[in-house]
OpenMM code with the backbone's topology and positions (N, CA, C; nanometers):
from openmm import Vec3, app, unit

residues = "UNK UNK UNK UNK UNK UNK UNK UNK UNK UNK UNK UNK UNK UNK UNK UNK UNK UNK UNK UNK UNK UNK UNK UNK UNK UNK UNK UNK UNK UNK UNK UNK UNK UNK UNK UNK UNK UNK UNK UNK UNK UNK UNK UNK UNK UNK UNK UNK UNK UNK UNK UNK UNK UNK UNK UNK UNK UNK UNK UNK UNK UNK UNK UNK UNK UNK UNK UNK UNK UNK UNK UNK UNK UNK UNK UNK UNK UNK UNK UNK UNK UNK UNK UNK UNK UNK UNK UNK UNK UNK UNK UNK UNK UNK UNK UNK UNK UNK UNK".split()
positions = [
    Vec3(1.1068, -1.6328, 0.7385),
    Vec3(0.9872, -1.5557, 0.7100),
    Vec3(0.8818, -1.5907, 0.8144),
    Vec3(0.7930, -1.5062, 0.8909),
    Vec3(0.6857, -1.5434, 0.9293),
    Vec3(0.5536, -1.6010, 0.8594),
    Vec3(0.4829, -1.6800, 0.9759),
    Vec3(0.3574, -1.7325, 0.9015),
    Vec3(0.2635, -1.6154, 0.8767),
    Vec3(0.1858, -1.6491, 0.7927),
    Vec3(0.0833, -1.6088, 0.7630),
    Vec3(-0.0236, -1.5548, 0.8094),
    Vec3(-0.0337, -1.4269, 0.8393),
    Vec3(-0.1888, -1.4341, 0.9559),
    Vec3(-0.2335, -1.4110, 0.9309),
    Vec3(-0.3466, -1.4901, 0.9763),
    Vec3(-0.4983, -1.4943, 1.0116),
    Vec3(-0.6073, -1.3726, 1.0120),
    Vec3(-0.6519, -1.2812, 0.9374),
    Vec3(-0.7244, -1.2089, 0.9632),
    Vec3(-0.8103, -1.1748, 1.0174),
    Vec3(-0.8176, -1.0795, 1.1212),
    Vec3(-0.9198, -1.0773, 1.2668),
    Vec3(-1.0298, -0.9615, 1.1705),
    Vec3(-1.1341, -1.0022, 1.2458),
    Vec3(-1.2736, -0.9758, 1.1553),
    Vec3(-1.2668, -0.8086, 1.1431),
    Vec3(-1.1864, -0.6998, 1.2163),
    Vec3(-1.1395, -0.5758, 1.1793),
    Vec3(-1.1584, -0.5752, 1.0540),
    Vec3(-1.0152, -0.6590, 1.0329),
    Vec3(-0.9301, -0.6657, 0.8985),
    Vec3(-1.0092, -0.7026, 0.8195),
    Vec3(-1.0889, -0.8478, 0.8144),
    Vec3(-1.1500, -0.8544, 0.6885),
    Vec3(-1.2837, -0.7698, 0.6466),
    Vec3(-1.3003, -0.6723, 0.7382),
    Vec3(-1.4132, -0.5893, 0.7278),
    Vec3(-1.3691, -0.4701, 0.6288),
    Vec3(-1.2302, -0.4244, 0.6886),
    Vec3(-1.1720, -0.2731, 0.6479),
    Vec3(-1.1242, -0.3317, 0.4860),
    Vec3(-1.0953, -0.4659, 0.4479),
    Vec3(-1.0384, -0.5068, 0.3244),
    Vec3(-1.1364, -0.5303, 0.2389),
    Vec3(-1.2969, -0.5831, 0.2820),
    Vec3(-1.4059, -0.5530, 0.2156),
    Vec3(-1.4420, -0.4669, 0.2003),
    Vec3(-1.4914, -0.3382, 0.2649),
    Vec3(-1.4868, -0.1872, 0.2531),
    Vec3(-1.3965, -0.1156, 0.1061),
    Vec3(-1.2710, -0.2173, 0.1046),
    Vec3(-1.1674, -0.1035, 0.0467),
    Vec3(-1.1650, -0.1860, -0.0719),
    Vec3(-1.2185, -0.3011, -0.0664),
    Vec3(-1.2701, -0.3830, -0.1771),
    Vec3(-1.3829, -0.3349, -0.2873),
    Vec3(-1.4745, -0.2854, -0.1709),
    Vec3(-1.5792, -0.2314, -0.2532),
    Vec3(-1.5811, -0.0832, -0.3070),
    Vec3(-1.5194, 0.0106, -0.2285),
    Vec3(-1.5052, 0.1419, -0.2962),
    Vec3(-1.4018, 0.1388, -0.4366),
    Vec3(-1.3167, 0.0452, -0.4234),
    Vec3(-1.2591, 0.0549, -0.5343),
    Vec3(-1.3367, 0.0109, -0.6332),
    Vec3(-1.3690, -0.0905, -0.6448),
    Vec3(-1.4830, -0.1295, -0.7389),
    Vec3(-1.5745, -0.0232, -0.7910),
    Vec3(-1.6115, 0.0074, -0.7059),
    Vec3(-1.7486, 0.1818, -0.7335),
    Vec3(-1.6540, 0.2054, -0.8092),
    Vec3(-1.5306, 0.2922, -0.7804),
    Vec3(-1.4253, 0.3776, -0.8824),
    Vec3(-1.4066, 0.3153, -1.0092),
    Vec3(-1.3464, 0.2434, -1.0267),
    Vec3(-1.3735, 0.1555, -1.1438),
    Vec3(-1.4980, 0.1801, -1.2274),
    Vec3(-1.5456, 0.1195, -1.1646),
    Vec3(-1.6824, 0.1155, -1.2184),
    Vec3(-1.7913, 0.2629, -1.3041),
    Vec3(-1.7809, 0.3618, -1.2122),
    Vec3(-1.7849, 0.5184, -1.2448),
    Vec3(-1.7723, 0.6125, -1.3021),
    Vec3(-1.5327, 0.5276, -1.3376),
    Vec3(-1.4669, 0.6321, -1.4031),
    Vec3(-1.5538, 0.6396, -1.5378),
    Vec3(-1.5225, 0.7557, -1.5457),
    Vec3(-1.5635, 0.8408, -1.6669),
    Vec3(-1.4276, 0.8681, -1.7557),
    Vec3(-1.4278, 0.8918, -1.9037),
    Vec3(-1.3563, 0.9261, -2.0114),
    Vec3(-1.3460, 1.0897, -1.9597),
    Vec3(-1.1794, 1.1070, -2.0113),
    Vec3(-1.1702, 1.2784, -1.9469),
    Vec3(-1.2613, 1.3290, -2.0349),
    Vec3(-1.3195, 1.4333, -2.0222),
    Vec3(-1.4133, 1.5664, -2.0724),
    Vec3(-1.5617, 1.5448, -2.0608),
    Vec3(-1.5869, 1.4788, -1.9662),
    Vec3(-1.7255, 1.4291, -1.9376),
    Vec3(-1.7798, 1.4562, -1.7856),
    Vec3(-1.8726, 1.4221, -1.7343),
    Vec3(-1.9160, 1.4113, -1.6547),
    Vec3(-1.9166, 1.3317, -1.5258),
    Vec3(-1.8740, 1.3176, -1.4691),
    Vec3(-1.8958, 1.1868, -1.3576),
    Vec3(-2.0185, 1.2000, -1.2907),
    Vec3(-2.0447, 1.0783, -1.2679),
    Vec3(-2.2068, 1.0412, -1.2181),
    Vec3(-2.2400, 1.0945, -1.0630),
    Vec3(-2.1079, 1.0678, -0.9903),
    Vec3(-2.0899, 1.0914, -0.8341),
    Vec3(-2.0746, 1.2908, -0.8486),
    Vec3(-2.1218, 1.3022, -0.7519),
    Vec3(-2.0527, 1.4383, -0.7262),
    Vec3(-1.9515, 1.4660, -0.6888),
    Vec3(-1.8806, 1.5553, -0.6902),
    Vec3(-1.7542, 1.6114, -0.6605),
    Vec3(-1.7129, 1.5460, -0.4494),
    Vec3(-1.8617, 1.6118, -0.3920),
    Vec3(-1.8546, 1.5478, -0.2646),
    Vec3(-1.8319, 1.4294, -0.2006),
    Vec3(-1.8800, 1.3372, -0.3078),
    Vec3(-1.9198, 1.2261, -0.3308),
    Vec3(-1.7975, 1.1269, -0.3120),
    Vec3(-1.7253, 1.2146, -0.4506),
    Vec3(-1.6144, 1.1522, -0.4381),
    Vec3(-1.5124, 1.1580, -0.3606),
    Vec3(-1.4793, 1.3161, -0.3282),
    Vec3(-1.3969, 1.3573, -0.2290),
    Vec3(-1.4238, 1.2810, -0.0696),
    Vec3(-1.5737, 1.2039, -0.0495),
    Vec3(-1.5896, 1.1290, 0.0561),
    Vec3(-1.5588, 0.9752, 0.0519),
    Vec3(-1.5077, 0.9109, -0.0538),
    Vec3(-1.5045, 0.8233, -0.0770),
    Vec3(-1.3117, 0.7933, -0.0652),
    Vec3(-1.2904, 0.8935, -0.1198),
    Vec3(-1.0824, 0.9272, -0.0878),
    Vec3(-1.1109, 0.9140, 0.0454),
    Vec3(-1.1728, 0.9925, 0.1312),
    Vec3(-1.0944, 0.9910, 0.2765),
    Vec3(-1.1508, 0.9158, 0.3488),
    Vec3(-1.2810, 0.7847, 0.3201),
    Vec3(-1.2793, 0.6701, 0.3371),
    Vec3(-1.1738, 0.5871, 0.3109),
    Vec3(-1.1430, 0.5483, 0.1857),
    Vec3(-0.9962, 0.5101, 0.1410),
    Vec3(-0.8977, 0.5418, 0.2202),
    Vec3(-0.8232, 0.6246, 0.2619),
    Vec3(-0.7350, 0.7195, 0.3692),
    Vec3(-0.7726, 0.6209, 0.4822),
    Vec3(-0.8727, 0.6426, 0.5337),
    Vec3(-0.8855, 0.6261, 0.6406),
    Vec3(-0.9007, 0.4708, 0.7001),
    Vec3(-0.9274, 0.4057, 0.5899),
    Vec3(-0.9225, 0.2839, 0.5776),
    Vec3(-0.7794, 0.2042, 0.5920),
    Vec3(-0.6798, 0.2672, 0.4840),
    Vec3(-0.5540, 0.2336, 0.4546),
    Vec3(-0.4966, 0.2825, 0.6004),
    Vec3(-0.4926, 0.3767, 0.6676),
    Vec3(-0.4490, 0.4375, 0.7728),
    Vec3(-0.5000, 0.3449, 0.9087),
    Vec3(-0.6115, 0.3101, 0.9306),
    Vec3(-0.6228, 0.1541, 1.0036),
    Vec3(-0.5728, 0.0600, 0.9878),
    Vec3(-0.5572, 0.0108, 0.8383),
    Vec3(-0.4922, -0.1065, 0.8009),
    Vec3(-0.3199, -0.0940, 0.8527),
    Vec3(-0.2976, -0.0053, 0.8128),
    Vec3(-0.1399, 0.0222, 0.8418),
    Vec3(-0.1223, -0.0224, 1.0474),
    Vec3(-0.1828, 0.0947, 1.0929),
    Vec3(-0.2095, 0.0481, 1.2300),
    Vec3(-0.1957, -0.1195, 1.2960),
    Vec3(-0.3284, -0.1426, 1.2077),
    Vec3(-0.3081, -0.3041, 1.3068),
    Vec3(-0.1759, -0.3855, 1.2286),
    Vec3(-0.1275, -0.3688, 1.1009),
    Vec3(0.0113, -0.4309, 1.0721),
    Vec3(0.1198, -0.3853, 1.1634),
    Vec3(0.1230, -0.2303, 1.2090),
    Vec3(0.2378, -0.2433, 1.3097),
    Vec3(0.1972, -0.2914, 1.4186),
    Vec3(0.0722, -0.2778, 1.4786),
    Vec3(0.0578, -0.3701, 1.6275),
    Vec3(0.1159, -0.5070, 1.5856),
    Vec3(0.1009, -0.5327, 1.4944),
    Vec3(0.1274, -0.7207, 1.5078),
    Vec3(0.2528, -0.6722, 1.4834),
    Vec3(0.3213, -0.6202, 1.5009),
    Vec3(0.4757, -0.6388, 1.4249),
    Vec3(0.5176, -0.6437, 1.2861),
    Vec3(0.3942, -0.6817, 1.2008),
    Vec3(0.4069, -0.6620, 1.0369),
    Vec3(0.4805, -0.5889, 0.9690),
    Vec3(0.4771, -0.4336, 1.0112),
    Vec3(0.5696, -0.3571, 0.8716),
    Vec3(0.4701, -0.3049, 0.7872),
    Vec3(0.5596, -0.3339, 0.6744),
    Vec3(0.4781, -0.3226, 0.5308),
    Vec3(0.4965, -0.4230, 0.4822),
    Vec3(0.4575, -0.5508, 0.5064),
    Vec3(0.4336, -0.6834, 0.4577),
    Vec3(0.3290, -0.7550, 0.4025),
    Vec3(0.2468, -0.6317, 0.3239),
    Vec3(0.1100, -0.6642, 0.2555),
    Vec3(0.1239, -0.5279, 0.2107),
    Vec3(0.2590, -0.4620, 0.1534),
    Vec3(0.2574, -0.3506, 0.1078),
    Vec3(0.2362, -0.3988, -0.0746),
    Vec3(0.1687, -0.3321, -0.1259),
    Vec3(0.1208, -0.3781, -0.3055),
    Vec3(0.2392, -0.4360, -0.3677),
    Vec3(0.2862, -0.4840, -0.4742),
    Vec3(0.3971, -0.5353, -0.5203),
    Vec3(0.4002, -0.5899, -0.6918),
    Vec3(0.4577, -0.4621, -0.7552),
    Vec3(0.4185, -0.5351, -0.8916),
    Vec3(0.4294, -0.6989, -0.9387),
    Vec3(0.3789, -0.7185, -1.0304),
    Vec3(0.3929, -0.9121, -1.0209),
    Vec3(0.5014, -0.9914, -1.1015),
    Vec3(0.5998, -0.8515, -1.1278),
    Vec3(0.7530, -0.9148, -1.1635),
    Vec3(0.8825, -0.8741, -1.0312),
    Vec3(0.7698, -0.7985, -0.9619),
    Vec3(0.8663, -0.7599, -0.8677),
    Vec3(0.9169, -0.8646, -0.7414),
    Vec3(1.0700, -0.8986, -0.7317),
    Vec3(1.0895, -0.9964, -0.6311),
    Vec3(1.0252, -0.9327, -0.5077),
    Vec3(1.0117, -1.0260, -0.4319),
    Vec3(0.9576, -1.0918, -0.2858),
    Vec3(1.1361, -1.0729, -0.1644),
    Vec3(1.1147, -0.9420, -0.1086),
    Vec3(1.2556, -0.9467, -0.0065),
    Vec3(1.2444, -1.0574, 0.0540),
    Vec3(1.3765, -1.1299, 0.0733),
    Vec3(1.4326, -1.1825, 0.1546),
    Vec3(1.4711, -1.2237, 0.2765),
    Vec3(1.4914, -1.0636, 0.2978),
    Vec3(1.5298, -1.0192, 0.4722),
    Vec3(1.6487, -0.9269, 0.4298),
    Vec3(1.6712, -0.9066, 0.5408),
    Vec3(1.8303, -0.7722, 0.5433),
    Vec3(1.9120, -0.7968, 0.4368),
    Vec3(1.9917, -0.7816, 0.3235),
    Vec3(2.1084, -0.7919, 0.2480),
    Vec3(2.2477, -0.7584, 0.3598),
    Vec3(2.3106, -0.8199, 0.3311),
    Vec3(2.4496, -0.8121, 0.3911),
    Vec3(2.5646, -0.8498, 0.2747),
    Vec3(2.6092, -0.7107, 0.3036),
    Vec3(2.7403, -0.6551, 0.2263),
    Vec3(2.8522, -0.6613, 0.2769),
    Vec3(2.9539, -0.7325, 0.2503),
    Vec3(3.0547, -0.7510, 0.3124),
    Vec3(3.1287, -0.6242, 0.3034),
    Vec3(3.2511, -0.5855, 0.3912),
    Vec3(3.2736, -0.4502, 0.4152),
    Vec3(3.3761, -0.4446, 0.3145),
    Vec3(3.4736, -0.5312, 0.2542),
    Vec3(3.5483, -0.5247, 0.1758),
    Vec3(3.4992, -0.5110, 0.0403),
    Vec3(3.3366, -0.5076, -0.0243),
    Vec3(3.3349, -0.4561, -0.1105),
    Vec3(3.2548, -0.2972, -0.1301),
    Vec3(3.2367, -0.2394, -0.0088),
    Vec3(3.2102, -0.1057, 0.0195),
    Vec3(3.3586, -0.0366, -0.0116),
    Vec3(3.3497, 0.0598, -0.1157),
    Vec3(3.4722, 0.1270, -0.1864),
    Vec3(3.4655, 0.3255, -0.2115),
    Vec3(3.5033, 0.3327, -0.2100),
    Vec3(3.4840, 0.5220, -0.1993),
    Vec3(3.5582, 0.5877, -0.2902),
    Vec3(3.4435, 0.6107, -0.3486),
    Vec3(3.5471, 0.7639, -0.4608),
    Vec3(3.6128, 0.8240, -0.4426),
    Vec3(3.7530, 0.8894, -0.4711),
    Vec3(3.8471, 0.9434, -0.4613),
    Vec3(3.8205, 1.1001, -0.4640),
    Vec3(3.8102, 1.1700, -0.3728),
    Vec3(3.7477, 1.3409, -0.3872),
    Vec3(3.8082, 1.4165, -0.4634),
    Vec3(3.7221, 1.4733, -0.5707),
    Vec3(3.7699, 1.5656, -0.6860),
    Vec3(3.8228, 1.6530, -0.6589),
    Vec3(3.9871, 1.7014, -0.6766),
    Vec3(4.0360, 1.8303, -0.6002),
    Vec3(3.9954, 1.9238, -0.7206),
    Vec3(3.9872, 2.0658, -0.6651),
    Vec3(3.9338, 2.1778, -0.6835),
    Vec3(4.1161, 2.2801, -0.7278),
] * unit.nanometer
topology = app.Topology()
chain = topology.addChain("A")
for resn in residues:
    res = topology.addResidue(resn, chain)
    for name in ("N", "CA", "C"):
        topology.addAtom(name, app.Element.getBySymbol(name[0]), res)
């Protein structure tokens, strides 16, 4: 596995940003059949902040070589490994249904 990196002040800028709009959302949502406080614009400017945020973030993970290695991960969900390797003798093939 690689180490850990270091976050260059980009990063911890675009992760505070995306820190804080989520929070607003949270914070905002409204019960369905009501009103929301933000306007429609409001909000629709706040998604493609988000977007655009996540869409940088993605960026500088492939410059470093990253991937999706800070991709979300439920908290029962295992942690890959690396490649799986299947030995070829248990790769097996269905027998084709004649017609």
């Amino acid at each position: 596995m690689s180490q850990p990196h270091e976050l260059s002040k980009e990063e911890r800028v675009l992760r505070s940003m995306r820190e804080v709009l989520t929070r607003i959302i949270r914070e905002t949502a409204t019960p369905p059949n009501l009103e929301h406080p933000l306007s429609t614009e409001c909000v629709e400017d706040m998604r493609q902040c988000l977007f655009l945020i996540s869409a940088r973030e993605t960026e500088l993970r492939q410059d470093r070589g990253d991937g999706m290695a800070e991709r979300p991960r439920y908290a029962d969900e295992p942690r890959p490994q690396g490649p799986a390797v299947v030995p070829i003798e248990r790769i097996s093939r269905k027998p084709k249904e004649r017609k």
